[in-house]
C-alpha positions in Angstrom: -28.2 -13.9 16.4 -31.0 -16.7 15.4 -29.6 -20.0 16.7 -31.3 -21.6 12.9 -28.6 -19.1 11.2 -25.4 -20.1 13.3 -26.7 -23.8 12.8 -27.4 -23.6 9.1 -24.6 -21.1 8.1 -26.6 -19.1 7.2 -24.9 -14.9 6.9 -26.7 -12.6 9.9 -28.7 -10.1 8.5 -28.5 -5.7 9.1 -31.1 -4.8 11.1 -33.4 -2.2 9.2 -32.1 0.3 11.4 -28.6 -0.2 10.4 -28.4 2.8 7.6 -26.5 2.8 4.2 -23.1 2.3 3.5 -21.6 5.1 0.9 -19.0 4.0 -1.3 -16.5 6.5 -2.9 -13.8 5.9 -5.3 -12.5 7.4 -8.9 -10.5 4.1 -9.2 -12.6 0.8 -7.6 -15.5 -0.7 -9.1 -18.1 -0.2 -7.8 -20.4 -2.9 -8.6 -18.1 -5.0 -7.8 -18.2 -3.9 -4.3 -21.7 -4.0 -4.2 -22.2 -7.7 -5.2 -19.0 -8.7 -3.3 -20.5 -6.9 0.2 -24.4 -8.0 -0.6 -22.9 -11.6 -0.8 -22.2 -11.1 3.2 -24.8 -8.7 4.1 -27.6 -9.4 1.8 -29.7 -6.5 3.6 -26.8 -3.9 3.2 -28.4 0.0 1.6 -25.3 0.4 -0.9 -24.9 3.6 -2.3 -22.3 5.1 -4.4 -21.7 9.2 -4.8 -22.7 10.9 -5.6 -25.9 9.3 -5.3 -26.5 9.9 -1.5 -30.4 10.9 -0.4 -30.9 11.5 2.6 -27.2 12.2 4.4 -28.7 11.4 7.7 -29.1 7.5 6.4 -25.5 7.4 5.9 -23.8 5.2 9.0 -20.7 3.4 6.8 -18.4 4.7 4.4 -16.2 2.8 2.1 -13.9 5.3 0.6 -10.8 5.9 -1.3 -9.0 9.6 -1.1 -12.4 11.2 -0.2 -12.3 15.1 -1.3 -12.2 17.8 1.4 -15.2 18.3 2.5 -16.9 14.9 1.9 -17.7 13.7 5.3 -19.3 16.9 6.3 -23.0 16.0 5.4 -22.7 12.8 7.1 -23.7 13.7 10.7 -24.8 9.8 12.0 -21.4 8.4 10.4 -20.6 5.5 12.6 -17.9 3.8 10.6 -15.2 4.8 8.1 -13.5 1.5 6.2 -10.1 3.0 3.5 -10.0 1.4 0.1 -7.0 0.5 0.7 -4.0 -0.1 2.7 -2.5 3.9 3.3 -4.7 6.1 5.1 -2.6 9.7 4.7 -5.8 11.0 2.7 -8.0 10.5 6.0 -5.0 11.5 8.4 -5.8 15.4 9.7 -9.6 16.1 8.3 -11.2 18.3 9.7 -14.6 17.1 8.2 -14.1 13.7 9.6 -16.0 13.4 13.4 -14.3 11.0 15.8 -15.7 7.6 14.2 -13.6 4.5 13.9 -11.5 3.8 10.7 -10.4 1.0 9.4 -8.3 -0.5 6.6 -8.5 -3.2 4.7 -6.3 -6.4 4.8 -7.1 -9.1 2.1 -4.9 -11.6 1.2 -5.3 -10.4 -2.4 -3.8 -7.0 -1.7 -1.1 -8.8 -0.2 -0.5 -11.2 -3.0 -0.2 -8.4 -5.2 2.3 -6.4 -3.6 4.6 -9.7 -2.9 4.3 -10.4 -6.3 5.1 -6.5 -7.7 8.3 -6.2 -5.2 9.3 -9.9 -6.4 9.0 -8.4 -9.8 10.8 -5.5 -9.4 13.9 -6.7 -7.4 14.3 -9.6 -9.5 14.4 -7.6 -12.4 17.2 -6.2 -11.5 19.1 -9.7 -9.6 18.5 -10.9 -13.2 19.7 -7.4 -15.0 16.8 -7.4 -17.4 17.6 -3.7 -17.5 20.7 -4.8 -19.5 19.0 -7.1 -21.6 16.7 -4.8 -22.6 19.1 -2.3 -23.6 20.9 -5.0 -25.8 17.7 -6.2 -27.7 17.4 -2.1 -28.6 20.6 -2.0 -29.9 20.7 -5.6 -31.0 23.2 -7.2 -29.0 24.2 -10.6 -27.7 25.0 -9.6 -24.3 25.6 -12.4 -21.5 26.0 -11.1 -18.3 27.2 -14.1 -15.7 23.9 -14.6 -13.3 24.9 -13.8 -9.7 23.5 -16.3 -7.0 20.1 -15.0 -5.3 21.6 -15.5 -1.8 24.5 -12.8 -2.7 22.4 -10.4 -3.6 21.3 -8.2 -0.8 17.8 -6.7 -0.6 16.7 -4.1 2.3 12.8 -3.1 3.0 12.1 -0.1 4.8 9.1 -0.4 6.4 8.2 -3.4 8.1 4.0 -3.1 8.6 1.7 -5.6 7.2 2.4 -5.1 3.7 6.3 -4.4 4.0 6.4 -7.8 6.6 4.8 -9.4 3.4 7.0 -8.4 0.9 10.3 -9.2 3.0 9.4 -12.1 3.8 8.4 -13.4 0.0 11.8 -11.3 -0.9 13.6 -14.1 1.3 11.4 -17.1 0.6 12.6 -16.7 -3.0 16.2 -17.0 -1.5 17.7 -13.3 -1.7 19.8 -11.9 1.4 17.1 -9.8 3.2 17.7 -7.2 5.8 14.5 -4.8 7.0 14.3 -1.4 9.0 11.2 0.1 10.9 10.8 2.7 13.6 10.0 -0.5 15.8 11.6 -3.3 16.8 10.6 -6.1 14.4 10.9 -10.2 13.7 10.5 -11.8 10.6 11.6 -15.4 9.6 14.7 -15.0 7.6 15.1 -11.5 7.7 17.7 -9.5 9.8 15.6 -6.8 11.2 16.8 -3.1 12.1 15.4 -0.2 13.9 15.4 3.1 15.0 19.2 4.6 15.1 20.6 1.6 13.4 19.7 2.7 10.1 22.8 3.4 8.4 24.1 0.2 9.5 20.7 -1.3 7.5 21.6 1.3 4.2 25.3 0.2 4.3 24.7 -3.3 3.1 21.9 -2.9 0.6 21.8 -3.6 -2.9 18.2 -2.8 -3.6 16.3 -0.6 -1.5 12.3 -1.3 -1.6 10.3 1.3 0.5 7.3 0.3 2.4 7.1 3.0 4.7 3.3 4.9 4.6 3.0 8.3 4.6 3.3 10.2 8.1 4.1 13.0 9.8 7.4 11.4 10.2 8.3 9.2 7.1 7.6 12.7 4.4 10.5 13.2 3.1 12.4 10.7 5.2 13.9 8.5 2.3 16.2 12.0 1.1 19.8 12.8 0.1 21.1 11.0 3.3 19.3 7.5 2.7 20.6 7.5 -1.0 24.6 8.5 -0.2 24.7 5.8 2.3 23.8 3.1 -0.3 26.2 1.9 -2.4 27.4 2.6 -5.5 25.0 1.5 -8.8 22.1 0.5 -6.2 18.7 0.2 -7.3 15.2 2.0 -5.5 12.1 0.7 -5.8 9.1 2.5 -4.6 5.9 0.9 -3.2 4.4 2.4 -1.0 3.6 6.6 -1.0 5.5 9.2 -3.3 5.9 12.2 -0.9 7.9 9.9 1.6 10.9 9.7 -1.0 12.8 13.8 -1.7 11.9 13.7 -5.4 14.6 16.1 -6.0 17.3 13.9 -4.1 15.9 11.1 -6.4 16.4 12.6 -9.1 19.9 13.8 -8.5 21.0 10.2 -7.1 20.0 8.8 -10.8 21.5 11.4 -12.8 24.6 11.2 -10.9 25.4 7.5 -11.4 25.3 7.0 -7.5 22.1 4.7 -7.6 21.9 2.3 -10.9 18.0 2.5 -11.0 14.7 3.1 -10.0 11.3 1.4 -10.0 8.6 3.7 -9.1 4.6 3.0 -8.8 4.1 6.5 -7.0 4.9 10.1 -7.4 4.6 13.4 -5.5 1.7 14.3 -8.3 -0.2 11.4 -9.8 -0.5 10.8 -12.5 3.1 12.1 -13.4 3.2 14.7 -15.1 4.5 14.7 -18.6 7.3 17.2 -18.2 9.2 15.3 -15.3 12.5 14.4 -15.1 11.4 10.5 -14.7 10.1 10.3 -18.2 13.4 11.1 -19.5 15.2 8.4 -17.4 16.1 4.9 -19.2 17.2 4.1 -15.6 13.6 4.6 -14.5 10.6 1.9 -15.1 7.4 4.2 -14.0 4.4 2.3 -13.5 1.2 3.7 -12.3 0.2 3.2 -9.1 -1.0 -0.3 -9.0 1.8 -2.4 -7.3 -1.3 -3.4 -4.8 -5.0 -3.3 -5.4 -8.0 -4.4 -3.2 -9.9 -7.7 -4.3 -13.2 -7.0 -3.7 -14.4 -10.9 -3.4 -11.3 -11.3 -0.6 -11.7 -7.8 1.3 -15.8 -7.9 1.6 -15.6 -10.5 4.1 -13.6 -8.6 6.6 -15.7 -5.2 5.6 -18.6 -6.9 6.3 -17.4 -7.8 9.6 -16.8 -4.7 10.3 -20.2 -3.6 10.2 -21.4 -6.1 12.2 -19.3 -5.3 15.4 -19.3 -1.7 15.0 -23.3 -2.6 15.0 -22.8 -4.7 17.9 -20.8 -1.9 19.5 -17.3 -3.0 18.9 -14.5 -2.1 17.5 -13.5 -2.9 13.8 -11.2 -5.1 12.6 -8.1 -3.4 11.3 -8.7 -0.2 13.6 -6.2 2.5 12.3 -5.3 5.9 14.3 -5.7 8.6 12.0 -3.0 10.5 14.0 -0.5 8.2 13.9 -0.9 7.4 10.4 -1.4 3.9 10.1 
């Protein structure tokens, strides 16, 4: 690097040789992205798709929920950044070659989810449910307000996000318990794992999922996870759709055993007008934005990517595609 640049502040430039970055998305912005990423890199060949030329110039790509197939053309791909924070749509390709992949980590993305699970939980510590219901019917319902610290709130899922939201969930002064595969330690949360998770389930008021979607967590959240809640509890769902048993859901609603749901994803997105959720009064559906990137936030650490895998290093937020996350 020019020692003028470091002294002045300037940002490093790409070399020429550096290739284009491909972006791909049916939901981001993308210029947005572009002015965002040129702010760091000013030198950076953006593209979007389907507007490729020449596949061989193609070293980065900044995707989200590519479509089989997509990273076939691509044969000098040397870099793979997810819009986002799951990475289940990149997890078992067999177009994608053996190229790092990374996700992103901006502090917007995790502002936004702390602030949806706040949302959602207190919604229900305050029973705005039952206020709603009363202004329908035009009632003067007063329901006594339970302290926050009696109300207890359990996170599955204790990753970067999930470690976010439990510990705004306790900041905000609610009883917080969390369960993970791993052992974990957040401030002010009593942290679970592995075969203890019954013990986790027993004491929960509201369950928030922040598991992502793997091999192991499909299906996980099923008929046992809801019977060993109790009675009138509420769900919230954050994180993927296929890691709750829809079915086992549905029936856990309908039967009275949990008091509510809160769900931002779905086995099929969008939902589909003829499911059971539409139906539900106990159900608030919302459409798969609890979290978003922020494009002026994440750039910086996309950017940096690029410039070590450049360099020959590895990317910040490197992800194994196996694993899951």
């Amino acid at each position: 690097m020019n020692q003028t640049n470091v002294l002045s502040g300037a940002k490093p430039a790409l070399d020429a040789r550096s290739g284009a970055l491909l972006f791909y998305s049916e939901f981001d912005d993308p210029q947005e992205w572009e002015e965002a990423l040129k702010a760091e890199l000013p030198d950076l060949d953006f593209r979007v798709y389907p507007e490729v030329g020449d596949p061989a110039d193609i070293r980065y790509v900044l995707a989200w929920k590519p479509f089989p197939g997509f990273f076939a053309p691509f044969a000098n791909l040397e870099l793979v950044v997810n819009l986002g924070a799951g990475i289940d749509s990149l997890a078992g390709r067999a177009d994608l070659p053996d190229v790092p992949i990374a996700r992103l980590s901006d502090p917007g993305m995790v502002t936004l989810m702390r602030s949806y699970v706040l949302f959602s939980v207190i919604r229900y510590a305050r029973d705005i449910p039952a206020f709603e219901e009363a202004k329908r019917l035009r009632q003067w319902r007063y329901i006594h307000p339970r302290p926050l610290h009696r109300i207890k709130v359990g996170v599955m899922g204790l990753g970067h996000l999930g470690a976010a939201a439990a510990a705004a969930l306790a900041e905000a002064g609610f009883d917080v318990s969390g369960w993970d595969h791993a052992p974990k330690e957040i401030a002010g949360v009593r942290c679970y794992s592995n075969s203890e998770r019954d013990s986790f389930l027993s004491e929960v008021e509201v369950l928030v999922n922040m598991l992502p979607l793997t091999a192991e967590t499909r299906g996980l959240i099923d008929e046992s996870v809801f019977a060993a809640l109790q009675q009138d509890a509420k769900f919230v769902n954050a994180s993927r759709g296929p890691v709750v048993d829809e079915p086992a859901l549905i029936e856990a609603l309908q039967s009275g055993h949990l008091g509510g749901a809160t769900l931002d994803v779905f086995w099929t997105e969008p939902l589909p007008a003829d499911h059971p959720f539409w139906e539900m009064d106990n159900v608030l559906i919302t459409p798969h934005l609890a979290s978003i990137t922020v494009p002026e936030t994440a750039a910086r650490d996309v950017a940096e990517s690029i410039r070590r895998v450049g360099a020959g290093r590895e990317p910040l937020h490197l992800v194994n595609p196996r694993r899951g996350y």
